[in-house]
N, C-alpha and C positions, 0 to 999 in steps of 0.2 A: 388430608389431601394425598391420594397416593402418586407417587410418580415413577415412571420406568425408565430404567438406562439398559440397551445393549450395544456388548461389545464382544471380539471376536478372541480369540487363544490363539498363540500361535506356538507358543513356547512354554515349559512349567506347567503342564497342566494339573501332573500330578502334586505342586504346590499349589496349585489353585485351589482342590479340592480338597485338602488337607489342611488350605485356611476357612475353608467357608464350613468345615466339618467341626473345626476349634473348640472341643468338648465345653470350653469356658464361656464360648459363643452361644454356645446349641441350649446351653442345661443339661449337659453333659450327654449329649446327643440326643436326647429326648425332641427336640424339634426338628428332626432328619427325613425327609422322605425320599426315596429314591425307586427309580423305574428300569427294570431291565438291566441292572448294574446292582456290585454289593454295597453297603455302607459301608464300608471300610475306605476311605479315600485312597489310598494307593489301590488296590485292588480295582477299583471304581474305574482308574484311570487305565488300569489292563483291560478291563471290559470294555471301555470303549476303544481300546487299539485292536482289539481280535475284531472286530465290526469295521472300522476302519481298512482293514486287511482286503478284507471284501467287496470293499465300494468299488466302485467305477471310477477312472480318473482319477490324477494328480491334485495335491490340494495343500497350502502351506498353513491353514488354517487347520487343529484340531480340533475344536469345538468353540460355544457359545455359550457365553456367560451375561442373566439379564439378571438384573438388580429393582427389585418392585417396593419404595420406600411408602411410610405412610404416619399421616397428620401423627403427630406428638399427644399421648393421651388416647386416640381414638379406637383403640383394636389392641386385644389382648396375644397376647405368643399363639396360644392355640390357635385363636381365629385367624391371626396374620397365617399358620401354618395348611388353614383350611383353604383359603382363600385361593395361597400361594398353589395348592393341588390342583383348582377348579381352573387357573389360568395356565398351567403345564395340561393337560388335559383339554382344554382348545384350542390351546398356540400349537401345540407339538402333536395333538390326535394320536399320543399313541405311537408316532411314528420316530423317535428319539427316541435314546437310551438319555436321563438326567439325573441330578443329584441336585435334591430341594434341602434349603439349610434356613432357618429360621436366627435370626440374629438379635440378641436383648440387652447388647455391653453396649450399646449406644444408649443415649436419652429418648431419641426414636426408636420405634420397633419396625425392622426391613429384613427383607430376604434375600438368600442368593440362591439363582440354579444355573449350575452348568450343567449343558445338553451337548451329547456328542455331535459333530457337523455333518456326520454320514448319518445316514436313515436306516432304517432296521429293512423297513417296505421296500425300497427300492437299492440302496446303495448308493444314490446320489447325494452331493453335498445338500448342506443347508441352502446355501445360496443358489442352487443351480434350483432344486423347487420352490424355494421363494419367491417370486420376481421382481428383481432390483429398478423397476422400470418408473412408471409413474408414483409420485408422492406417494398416494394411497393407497397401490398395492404393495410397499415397502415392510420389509419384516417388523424394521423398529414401529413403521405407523400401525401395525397390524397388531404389535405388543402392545400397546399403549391404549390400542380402540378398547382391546377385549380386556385388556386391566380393569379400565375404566368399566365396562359395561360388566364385570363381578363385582367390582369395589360398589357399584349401586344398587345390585343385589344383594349384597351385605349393609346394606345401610351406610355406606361410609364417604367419605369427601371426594371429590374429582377438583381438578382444573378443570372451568368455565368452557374457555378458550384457549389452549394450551398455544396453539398455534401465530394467537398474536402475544404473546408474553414477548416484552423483551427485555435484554440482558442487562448485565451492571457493568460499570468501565472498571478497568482496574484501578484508577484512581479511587473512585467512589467506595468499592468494595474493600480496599487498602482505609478508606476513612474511616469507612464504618468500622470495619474492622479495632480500630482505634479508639471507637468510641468520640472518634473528632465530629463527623456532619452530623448536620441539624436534624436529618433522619433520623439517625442513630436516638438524638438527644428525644426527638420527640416518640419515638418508638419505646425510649425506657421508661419516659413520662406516661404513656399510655397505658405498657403494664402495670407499672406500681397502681395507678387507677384501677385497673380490673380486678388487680387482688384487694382492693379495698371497696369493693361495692358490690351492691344485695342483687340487681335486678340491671338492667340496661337505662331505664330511667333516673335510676340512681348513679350510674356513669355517667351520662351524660350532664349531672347537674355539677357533678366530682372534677370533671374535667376542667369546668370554670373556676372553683376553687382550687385548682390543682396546676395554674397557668396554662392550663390546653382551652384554647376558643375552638368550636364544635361547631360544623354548620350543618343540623340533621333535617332533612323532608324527605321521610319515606315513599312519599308520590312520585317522587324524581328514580329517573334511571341512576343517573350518582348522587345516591342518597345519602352518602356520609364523608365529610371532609374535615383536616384537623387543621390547625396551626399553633406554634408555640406563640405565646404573649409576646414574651424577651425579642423573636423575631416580627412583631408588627410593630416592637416599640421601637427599632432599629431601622426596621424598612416601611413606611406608613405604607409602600403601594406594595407589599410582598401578598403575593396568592393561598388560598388555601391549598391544602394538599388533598386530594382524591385518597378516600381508605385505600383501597385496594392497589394505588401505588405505592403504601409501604408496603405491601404485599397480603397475599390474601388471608395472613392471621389476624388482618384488623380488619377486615369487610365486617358491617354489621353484626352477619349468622354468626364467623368466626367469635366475635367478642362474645356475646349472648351465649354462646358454649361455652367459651371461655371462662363466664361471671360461674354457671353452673356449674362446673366442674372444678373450678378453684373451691366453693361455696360446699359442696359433696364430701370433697376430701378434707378439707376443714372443720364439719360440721360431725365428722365420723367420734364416735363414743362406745367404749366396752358393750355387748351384752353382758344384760345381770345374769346370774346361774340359777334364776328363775327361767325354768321351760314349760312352754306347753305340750300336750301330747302332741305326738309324732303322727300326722297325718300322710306324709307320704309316703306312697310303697315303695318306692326305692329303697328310703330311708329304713324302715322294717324289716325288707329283706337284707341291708347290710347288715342291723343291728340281728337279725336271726344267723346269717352265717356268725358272726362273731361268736355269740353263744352258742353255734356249734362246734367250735372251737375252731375257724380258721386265721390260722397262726398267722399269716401275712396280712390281711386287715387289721386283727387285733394291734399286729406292730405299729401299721399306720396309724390309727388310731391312738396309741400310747407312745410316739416316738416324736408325730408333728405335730396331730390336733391338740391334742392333749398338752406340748407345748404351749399352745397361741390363747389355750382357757376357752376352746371352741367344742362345738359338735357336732356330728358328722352331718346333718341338714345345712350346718351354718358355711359348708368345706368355698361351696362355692361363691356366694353371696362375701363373706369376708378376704376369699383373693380378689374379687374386682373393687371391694374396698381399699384394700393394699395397693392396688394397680393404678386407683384414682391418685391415694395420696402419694404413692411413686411420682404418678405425673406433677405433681406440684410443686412436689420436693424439687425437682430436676426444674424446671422454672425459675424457681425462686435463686437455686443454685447459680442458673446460669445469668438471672440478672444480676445477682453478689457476683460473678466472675467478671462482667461486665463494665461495672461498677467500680472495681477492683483495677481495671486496665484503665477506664477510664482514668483514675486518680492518678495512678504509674505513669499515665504521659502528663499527666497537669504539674507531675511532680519534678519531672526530669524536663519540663522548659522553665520551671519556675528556680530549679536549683540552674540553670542555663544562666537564667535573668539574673541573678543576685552575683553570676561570675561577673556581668559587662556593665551592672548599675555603676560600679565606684569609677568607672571611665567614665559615662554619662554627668554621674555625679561631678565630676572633676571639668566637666565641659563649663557646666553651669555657673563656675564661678570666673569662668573666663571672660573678655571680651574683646571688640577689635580685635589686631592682627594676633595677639596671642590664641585667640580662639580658634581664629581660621587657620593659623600651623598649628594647631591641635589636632582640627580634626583630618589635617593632610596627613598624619602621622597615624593616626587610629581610624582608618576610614572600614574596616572591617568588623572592626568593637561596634563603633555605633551604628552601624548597618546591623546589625545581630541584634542588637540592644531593642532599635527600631522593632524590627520581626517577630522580637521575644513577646515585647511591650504590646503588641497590636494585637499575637494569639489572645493574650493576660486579654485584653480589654474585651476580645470575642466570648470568652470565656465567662467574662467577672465586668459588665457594662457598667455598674454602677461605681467598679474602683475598686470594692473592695476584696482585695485580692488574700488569700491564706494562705499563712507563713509557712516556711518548709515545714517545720515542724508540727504544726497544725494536720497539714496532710499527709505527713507519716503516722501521723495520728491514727486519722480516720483510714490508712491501710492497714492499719494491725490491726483494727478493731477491726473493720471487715472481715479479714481475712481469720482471725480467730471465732467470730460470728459464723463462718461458709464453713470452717473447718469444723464447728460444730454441729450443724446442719448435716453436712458430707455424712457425719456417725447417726444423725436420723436416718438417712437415706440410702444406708448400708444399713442397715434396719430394716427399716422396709422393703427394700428390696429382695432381702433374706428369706423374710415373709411370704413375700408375691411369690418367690420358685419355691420355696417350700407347700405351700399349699396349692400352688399351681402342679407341682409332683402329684401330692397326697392326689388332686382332684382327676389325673389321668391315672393312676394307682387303681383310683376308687370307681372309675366309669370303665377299665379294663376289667377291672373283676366282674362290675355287674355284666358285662357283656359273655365273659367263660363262664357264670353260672349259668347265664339263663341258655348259654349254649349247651351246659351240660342237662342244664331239664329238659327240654330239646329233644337230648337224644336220649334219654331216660323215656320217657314219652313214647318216640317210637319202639326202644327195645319193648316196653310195656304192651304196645300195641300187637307188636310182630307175634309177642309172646302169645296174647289172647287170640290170637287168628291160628296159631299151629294147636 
């Protein structure tokens, strides 16, 4: 699902561009593109003030910075950085100076471009030929149409309806956050289901086993709804929940990619060092410069593939394997982090509860008037006691609640479990830019040979005509 944010500069431009440049960001600026301006981001930001100079009118804005995020897993650096071109190219026609930055230190893969606010064509602000006027003729609605209509020439996700989405309270989003609401609870229930099922019909049978009750008929407009057990065993008249109001990673199609692409990365296995013949020409003509000894593929070749026990056919097929199990790894990571906080708060009202029980405890053995100047004296203890007791019961319905020590337990082993994980996923990830290099290395070269046959070609021509 891709989504777009803009927003305006007014100040620091020249660290704008020097964070969205972030050599650590980029792959060491390899996912850079820029128009009518240097790559250099301080320089970048001179180039757009000599243009500036020129405009027409006062303006306290210097430029525009939009942000084009997208679905977790779904689009690789390159592609995000193709994409990102094809939407600077209709949004801005040309008529902007920008600087495109591809960004891969997130779990998601998103972009940044800032475009200068004065125009090359005319000298007028951004906003002055925008028109700030009706919904739809708005810059931000005009970013987000034309996002939308590349991202589905790329094959890739949109928001439905972006227009009726609505927002989350800060309460709610502080819950979840927590790992406290029943969203939360039922949203982690649902992935651990996905990574453990073959096909969607196998989730859905998972779910039942799994205390999620499922209400699926694909005939229906809202064809998929969940509910936790623990919450119908608590409330007999609570509702189900609509997928796609936990959002739309659990609509149907969402999950069904989901199962596949957990299933991809998972199922992934060494090639043997049995090969077959090399039928493409690509592949040919690399392997013939190599034997003619050009010393910069050989490198590549003996520096990364030759690392990973691969070959030069395999360059690209084994990075979007990389790229898949990157995406899993970060999944998995992020439900152990989850998982992890979760416990952190169960731990710290439970270490809460075990301060105010020995008051509670000491109530118990009271009665009559000593009771009641008991709790005139401690009316704060057992108000707390109350509060502690009721999360516990929300949490642990049948009583049985674990001991502090119990759930320091299961945090160290989590956390020594994600910590190990984490050096898979530094791994892999190593992988993905590395062979992601080698594979723009490799499509560079082929591109300046077949330009230099080209022009071998013509000299050969020019030559037989004199």
């Amino acid at each position: 699902m891709a989504t777009t944010k803009l927003f305006p500069i007014t100040t620091t431009e020249a660290k704008a561009l020097a964070y969205i440049a972030n050599p650590n960001k980029t792959e060491n600026g390899s996912l850079i593109i820029t128009s009518g301006c240097s790559t250099d981001p301080y320089q970048a930001s001179r180039d757009f003030s000599a243009i500036r100079a020129t405009g027409t009118g006062l303006n306290t804005v210097l430029s525009q910075h939009f942000i084009q995020s997208f679905q977790l897993g779904e689009i690789t650096p390159d592609q995000a950085l193709e994409v990102g071109r094809e939407l600077c190219e209709r949004f801005l026609k040309d008529e902007y100076q920008y600087f495109l930055a591809v960004h891969t230190d997130k779990e998601h893969i998103h972009l940044h471009c800032i475009f200068n606010n004065v125009s090359t064509w005319n000298g007028r602000t951004f906003e002055t030929n925008m028109n700030q006027g009706k919904v739809e003729e708005r810059a931000w609605k005009k970013l987000r149409d034309i996002s939308d209509q590349v991202c589905r020439e790329h094959k890739l996700t949109v928001i439905s309806h972006p227009d009726t989405t609505k927002g989350k309270s800060h309460w709610e989003w502080d819950m979840t956050r927590q790992g406290l609401s029943w969203k939360a609870k039922l949203k982690y229930a649902i992935d651990n289901v996905i990574m453990d099922s073959e096909n969607f019909e196998d989730f859905l049978v998972k779910c039942k086993a799994n205390g999620i009750l499922v209400d699926y008929n694909p005939s229906h407009k809202i064809d998929l709804k969940f509910m936790l057990v623990e919450q119908k065993e608590r409330n007999p008249r609570a509702k189900f929940t609509r997928a796609k109001t936990l959002g739309w990673f659990y609509t149907t199609e969402q999950i069904k990619k989901r199962i596949e692409e957990y299933i991809g990365g998972m199922m992934y296995t060494p090639r043997t060092k049995i090969r077959q013949r090399v039928v493409d020409p690509n592949m040919k003509f690399l392997r013939d410069a190599i034997d003619r000894g050009n010393m910069k593929l050989a490198s590549i070749a003996k520096n990364t593939i030759a690392r990973y026990g691969i070959e030069l056919e395999d360059v690209e097929r084994e990075r979007d394997t990389a790229f898949s199990q990157r995406a899993v790894l970060v999944r998995e990571l992020n439900t152990m982090k989850t998982q992890i906080e979760d416990y952190q708060v169960q731990l710290s009202v439970l270490m809460e509860f075990r301060k105010y029980k020995p008051v509670h405890d000491e109530l118990k053995t009271l009665s009559g008037r000593q009771a009641a100047k008991f709790r005139k004296e401690h009316p704060y203890e057992l108000n707390k006691y109350g509060e502690l007791n009721a999360q516990l019961l929300e949490w642990y319905p049948a009583g049985r609640t674990p001991t502090v020590e119990a759930l320091e337990q299961k945090i160290n082993t989590l956390i020594q479990e994600r910590s190990e994980k984490d050096l898979q996923f530094k791994e892999t990830d190593a992988k993905f830019k590395a062979l992601s290099s080698a594979k723009r290395d490799l499509d560079e070269f082929l591109r300046q040979e077949r330009n230099e046959q080209q022009q071998d070609r013509k000299r050969k021509k020019n030559g037989d005509l004199e």
